[in-house]
N, C-alpha and C positions, 0 to 999 in steps of 0.2 A: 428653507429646504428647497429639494429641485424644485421646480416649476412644474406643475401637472402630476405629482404621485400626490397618491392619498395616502394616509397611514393608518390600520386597522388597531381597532382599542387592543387588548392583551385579553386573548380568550384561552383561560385557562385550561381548559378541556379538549378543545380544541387542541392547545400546543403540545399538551402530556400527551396525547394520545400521537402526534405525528413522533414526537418523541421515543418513545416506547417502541414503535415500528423501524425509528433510523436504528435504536439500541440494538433491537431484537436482526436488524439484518448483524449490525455486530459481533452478536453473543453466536450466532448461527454458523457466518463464513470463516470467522476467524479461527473455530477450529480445524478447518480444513489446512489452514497456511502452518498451524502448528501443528498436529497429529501429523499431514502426510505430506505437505509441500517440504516442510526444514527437516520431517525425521523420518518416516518412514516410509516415502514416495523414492527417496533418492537410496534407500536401500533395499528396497523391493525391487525397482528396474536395473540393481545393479547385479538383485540374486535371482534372479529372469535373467537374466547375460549367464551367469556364470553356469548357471543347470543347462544351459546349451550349450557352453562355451569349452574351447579346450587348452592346455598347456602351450606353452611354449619351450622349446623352438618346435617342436615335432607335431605340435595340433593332432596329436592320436590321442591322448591320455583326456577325458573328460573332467573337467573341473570340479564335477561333483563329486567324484570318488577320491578327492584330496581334499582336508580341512583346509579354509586360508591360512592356518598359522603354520602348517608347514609347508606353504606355498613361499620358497625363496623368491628373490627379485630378480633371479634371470628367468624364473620361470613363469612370467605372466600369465596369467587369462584371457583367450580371447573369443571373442564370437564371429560367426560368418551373419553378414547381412549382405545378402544379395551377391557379388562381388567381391565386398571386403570383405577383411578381418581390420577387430577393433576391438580397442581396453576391453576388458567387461567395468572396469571402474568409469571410463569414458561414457559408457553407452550413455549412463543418466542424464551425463552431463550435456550433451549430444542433443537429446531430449528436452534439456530443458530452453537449452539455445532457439532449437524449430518453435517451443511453443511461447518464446518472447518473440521471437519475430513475428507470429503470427497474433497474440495478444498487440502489439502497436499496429498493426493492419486493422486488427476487430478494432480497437480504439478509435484511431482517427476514422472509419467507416461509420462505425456506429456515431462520430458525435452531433450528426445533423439531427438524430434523432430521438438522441437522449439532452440535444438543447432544449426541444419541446417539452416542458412541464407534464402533458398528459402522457407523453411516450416515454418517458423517462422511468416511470415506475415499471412499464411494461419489459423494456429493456433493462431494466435489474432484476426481476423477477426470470424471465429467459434464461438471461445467461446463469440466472442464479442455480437452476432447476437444471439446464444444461450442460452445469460441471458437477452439480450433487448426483444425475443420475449416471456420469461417466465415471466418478469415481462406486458409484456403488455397483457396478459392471464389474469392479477387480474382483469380487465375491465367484461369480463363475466362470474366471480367465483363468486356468490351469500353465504352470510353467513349463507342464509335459506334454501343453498342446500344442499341434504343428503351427496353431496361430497364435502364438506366445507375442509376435511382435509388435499385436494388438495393445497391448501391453503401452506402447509408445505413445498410440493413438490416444488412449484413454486418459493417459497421464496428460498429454496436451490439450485433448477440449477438458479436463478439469480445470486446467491452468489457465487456459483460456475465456473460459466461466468466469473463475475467478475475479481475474483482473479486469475484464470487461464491467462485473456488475459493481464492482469496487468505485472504477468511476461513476457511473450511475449515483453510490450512496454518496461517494464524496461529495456531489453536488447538491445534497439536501444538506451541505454544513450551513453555509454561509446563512442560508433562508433563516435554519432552525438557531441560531445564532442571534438573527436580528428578532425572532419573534419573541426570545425569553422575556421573562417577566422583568426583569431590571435592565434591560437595554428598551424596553418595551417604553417603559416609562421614561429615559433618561429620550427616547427621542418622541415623545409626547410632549416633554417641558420645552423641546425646541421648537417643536410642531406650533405650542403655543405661543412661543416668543414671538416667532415669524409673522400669527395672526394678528398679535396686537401690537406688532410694528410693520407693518407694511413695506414699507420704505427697504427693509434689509431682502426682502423678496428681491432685488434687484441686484442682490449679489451677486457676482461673476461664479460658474465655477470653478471649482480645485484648478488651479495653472497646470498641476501634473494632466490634465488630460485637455487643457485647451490649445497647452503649448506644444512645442517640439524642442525647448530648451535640454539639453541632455543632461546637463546639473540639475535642474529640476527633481526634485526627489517624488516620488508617486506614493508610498507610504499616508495612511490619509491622514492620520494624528499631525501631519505636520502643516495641515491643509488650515489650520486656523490661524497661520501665521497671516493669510490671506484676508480674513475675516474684516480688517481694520481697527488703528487703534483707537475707537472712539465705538468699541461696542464689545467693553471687556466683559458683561456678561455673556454674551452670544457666544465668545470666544472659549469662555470657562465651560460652559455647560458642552462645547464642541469636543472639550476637551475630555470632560468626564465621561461624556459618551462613548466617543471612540476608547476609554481605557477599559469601560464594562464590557465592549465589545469585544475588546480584545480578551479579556480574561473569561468571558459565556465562552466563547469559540475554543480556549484550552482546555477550559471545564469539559463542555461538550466532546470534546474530540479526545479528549483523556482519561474519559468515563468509559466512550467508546473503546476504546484499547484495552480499558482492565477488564470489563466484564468478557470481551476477547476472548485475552490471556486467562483468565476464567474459566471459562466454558474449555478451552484446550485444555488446562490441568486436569478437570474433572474427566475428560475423555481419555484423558493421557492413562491417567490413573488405570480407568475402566480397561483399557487396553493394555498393562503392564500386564495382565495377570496370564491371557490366553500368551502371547508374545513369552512370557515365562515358562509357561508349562510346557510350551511346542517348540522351548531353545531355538527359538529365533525362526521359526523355519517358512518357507515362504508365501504356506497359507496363514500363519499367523500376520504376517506383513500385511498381505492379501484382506486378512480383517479388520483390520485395524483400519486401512484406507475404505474400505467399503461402509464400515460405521460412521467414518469421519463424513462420505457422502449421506448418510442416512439423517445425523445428525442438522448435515446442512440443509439438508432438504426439507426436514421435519419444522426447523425453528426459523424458516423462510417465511411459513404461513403467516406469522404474527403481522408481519412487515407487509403483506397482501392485503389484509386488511386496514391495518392503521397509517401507511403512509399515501400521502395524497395522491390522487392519480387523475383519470380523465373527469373526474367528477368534480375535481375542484375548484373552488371559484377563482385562483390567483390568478390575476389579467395575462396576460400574455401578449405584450407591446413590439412592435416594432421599434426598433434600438437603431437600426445602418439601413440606408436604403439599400445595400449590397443584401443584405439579411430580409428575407422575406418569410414568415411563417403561415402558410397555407390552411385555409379549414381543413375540415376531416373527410369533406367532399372530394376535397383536390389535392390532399396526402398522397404523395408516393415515396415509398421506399428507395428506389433507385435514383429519384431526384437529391433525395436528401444525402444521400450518399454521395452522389457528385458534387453537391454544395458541399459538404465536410472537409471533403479536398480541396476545394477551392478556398473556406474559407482558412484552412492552414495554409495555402501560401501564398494569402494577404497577409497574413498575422505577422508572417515571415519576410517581408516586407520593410528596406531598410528605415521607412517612415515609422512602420507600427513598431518596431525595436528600439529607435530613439523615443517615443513617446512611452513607450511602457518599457524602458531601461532597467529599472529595480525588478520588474518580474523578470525578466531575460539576465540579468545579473545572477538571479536566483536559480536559475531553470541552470545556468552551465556550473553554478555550483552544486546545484543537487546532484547534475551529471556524474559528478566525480564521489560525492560522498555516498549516492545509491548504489555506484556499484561497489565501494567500498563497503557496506554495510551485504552487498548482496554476495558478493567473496565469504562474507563470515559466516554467514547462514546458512551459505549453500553449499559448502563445503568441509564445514566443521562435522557434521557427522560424518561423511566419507571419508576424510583424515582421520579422525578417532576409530574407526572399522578398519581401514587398509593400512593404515602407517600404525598407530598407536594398538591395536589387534586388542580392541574394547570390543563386551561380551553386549549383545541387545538388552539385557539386563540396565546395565549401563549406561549405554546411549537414551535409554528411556529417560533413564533416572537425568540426565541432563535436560532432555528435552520438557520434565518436568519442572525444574530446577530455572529456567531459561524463563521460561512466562512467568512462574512466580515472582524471581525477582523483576519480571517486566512490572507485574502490576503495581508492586511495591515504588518502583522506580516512578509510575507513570502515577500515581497517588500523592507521592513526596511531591514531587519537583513543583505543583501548583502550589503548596503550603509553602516551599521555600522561596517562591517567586513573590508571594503575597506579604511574608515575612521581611524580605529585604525589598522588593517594591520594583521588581524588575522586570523588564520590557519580555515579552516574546523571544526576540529576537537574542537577547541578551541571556536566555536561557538556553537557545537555540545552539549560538556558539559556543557556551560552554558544555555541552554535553558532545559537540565535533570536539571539543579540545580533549574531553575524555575517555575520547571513541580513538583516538589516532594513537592512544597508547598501549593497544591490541596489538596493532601492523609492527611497531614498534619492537613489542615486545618477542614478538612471534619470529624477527627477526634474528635474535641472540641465538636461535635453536641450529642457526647458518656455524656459528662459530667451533671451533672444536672443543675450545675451554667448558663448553658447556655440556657438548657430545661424549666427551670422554673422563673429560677430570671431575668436575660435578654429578655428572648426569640430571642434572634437573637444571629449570631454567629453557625458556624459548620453546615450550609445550613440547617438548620433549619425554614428558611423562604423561600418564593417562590422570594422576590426580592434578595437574595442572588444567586438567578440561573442565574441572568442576568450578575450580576458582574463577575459570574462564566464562561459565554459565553464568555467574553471580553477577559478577561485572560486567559483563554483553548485557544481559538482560536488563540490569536496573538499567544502565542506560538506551539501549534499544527502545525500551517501553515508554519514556520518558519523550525521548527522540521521533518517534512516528508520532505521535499525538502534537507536539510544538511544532514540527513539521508541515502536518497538516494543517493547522490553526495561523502560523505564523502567512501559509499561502494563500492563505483565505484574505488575510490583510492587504495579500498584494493586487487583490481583485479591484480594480478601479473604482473609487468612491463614488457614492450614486447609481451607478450604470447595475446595481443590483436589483433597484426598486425597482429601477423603469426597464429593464432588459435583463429579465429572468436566464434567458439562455445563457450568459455571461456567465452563469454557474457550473455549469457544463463544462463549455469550453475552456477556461481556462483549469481546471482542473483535468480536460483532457489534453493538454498539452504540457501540463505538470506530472502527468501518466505518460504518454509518450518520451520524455527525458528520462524517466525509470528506465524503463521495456528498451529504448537503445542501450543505456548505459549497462543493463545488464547483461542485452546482448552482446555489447563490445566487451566485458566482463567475461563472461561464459565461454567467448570466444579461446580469448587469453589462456582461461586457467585450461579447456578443455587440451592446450596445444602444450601444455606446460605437462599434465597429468604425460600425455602421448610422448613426448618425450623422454 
């Protein structure tokens, strides 16, 4: 093994309990991204536009005193901000643009200091509290008040909460990954090899991180090709560890995702009823998003208690002489934030992107498949409201419909991978190969034969949305969890024991490739809608 880490025996009590706390931030935030980020955040800031907004072409006629469905298409909606006028269907979209851009700013600012082990809890805990209590503020934001545009504000530090404490949890993957009980012991049997061979202590390691060869592959499973052949035990036992590891890290990150998707249905539920009684109306919206803070904020506390914080004993080592971690004496905030910048564009660095080539491989394909999946999510109920003129009723009933089949999706796919014996990675591509047959499909709706002769075909109907919930979701649920796990893989071998911060970082820089790509996304559809 490296040279200088020690390895701690498997303390059971110890892990369930850090465990419990990653779960519990899970079961907590993820209903917020389900309840009001994909369903009723992007309908509330659009029915806030419209209660202020007026017809077109004339902007005398108030949008309220018309239903949407008999709002033709020359006669849009729109709102005065400031200067302009704009969509009222835009405005969310608008919205959500400012608060990616502004969540990749909190990101890379924040990750000098959620590299730190003791700050890192503090800094998910924050931001966590910080978007639970801006969305539980939509509770006494009225649409008839002169400061309705509040309304933007609030949706963006949620959003911003969010995603900031999201990296924060992502980076207790890796940790909680290597401490389970059967990777626990599969790297205790190498621990032992090592002691009573001596001699192999003088292995080289992994070439992915001592070389700058570009074919070089970084993936660590393939790191035993290295090991030599004259110590095919060493080699075997490399290899069965890196495969439990890989499969704790799906577990874990798939567990995460269902109890999620979970926790959203059961709020989903709770919320269909008032959102029914009130025919969709904008204090109903208004509750639903303020529960959903209430929620987040309430199932936070678990995670305050159970996940490691300043009290912990994990060492905290110097990794890069560039990389310096300061006591608690000589902590500043503002230093670390300048290191954060600095240290994204070393990373960015044509040496650092030949040597870690498979995660920057990774990072420009996520580019394109995050905003791909972030089109479908972010958009799919605003389509079903303004084109397809689906009742809130309804859009619930998807947005419940949408996490079930995620957890189902994200439950399967580890049994099927177990079953046929297949890599991460190799479940990864197949679920893009399954995702690309949405865009696909959604296309035919372009065609006339489908427009006029069938009528059905290319979600051109409202019960195509439902079919469409089924299949997003089992795959979506599936997809974030391999996702995740599969980029935990890409984390350079070793450099986790001995340089904790690695957890962080590269998980904020697999968060940054999001938050642009959604941006450049958001950008697109918003100018597409405006059109």
């Amino acid at each position: 093994m490296t040279e200088g880490v020690s390895f701690q025996s498997y303390d059971k009590r110890k892990y369930q309990r850090q465990l419990r706390g990653w779960l519990s931030y899970a079961f907590a935030s993820e209903v917020f991204v389900i309840v009001s980020l994909t369903l009723f955040l992007p309908i509330c800031l659009e029915q806030f536009a419209r209660d202020n907004g007026y017809l077109l072409p004339d902007r005398t006629v108030p949008c309220s005193t018309v239903q949407p469905l008999d709002a033709s298409e020359d006669r849009r909606c729109v709102v005065k901000l400031g200067w302009l006028w704009i969509d009222t269907a835009s405005f969310s979209l608008y919205v959500n643009s400012l608060s990616v851009a502004l969540q990749a700013l909190t990101v890379i600012s924040m990750g000098g200091i959620a590299d730190h082990p003791p700050h890192r809890k503090r800094i998910l805990l924050f931001f966590a509290f910080f978007g639970a209590i801006s969305a539980i503020l939509f509770l006494i934001l009225s649409s008839s008040s002169p400061l309705w545009p509040l309304s933007a504000l609030l949706a963006i530090c949620a959003n911003v909460g969010f995603g900031a404490s999201v990296v924060a949890m992502n980076a207790y993957l890796p940790t909680l990954a290597q401490e389970s009980e059967e990777v626990s012991q599969k790297r205790e049997a190498l621990h032992s090899l090592a002691a009573s061979r001596p001699s192999i202590d003088s292995q080289p390691r992994p070439a992915a991180l001592e070389s700058d060869n570009v074919d070089q592959p970084l993936l660590s499973h393939h790191a035993t090709e290295h090991v030599g052949t004259d110590d095919s035990e060493r080699a075997k036992l490399h290899s069965e560890y890196h495969a439990v590891l890989s499969a704790a890290t799906s577990r874990i990150s798939s567990l995460g995702i269902a109890l999620g998707y979970g926790a959203g249905i059961i709020l989903l539920l709770a919320t269909l009823i008032p959102v029914t009684k009130l025919g969709g109306s904008t204090f109903s919206l208004r509750l639903a998003i303020g529960l959903s803070g209430i929620w987040w904020g309430l199932f936070s506390l678990p995670s305050a208690l159970w996940l490691p914080g300043s009290s912990s004993s994990e060492p905290v080592e110097e990794c890069d002489e560039s990389i310096t971690f300061h006591a608690s004496g000589d902590w500043s905030m503002g230093r670390e934030i300048i290191n954060a910048w600095k240290r994204l564009g070393g990373m960015l660095r044509w040496r650092e992107i030949k040597k870690l080539r498979n995660t920057f491989e990774y990072l420009a394909a996520w580019f394109l498949l995050s905003d791909g999946f972030t089109t479908i999510t972010s958009t799919a109920v605003l389509f079903g409201k303004t084109t397809l003129h689906m009742p809130a009723s309804s859009l619930i009933l998807i947005g419940v419909i949408t996490p079930t089949s995620g957890i189902i999706g994200s439950l399967v796919w580890p049994m099927i991978q177990r079953r046929l014996g297949w890599s991460n990675i190799r479940v990864l591509v197949t679920l893009v190969g399954m995702a690309s047959v949405i865009p696909a499909y959604g296309c035919l709706g372009f065609l006339s034969f489908f427009q006029h002769s069938v009528k059905f075909g290319g979600l051109t109907t409202p019960g195509e949305m439902y079919a469409l919930a089924v299949y997003f979701g089992s795959v979506y649920g599936a997809f974030q969890g391999y996702a995740r796990a599969f980029y935990s893989e890409l984390i350079p071998p070793g450099e986790e024991a001995r340089c904790c911060w690695l957890d962080s970082r590269y998980y904020r820089e697999h968060s940054i490739c999001v938050l642009l790509s959604c941006l450049y996304g958001l950008e697109c559809r918003t100018d597409i809608v405006e059109y």
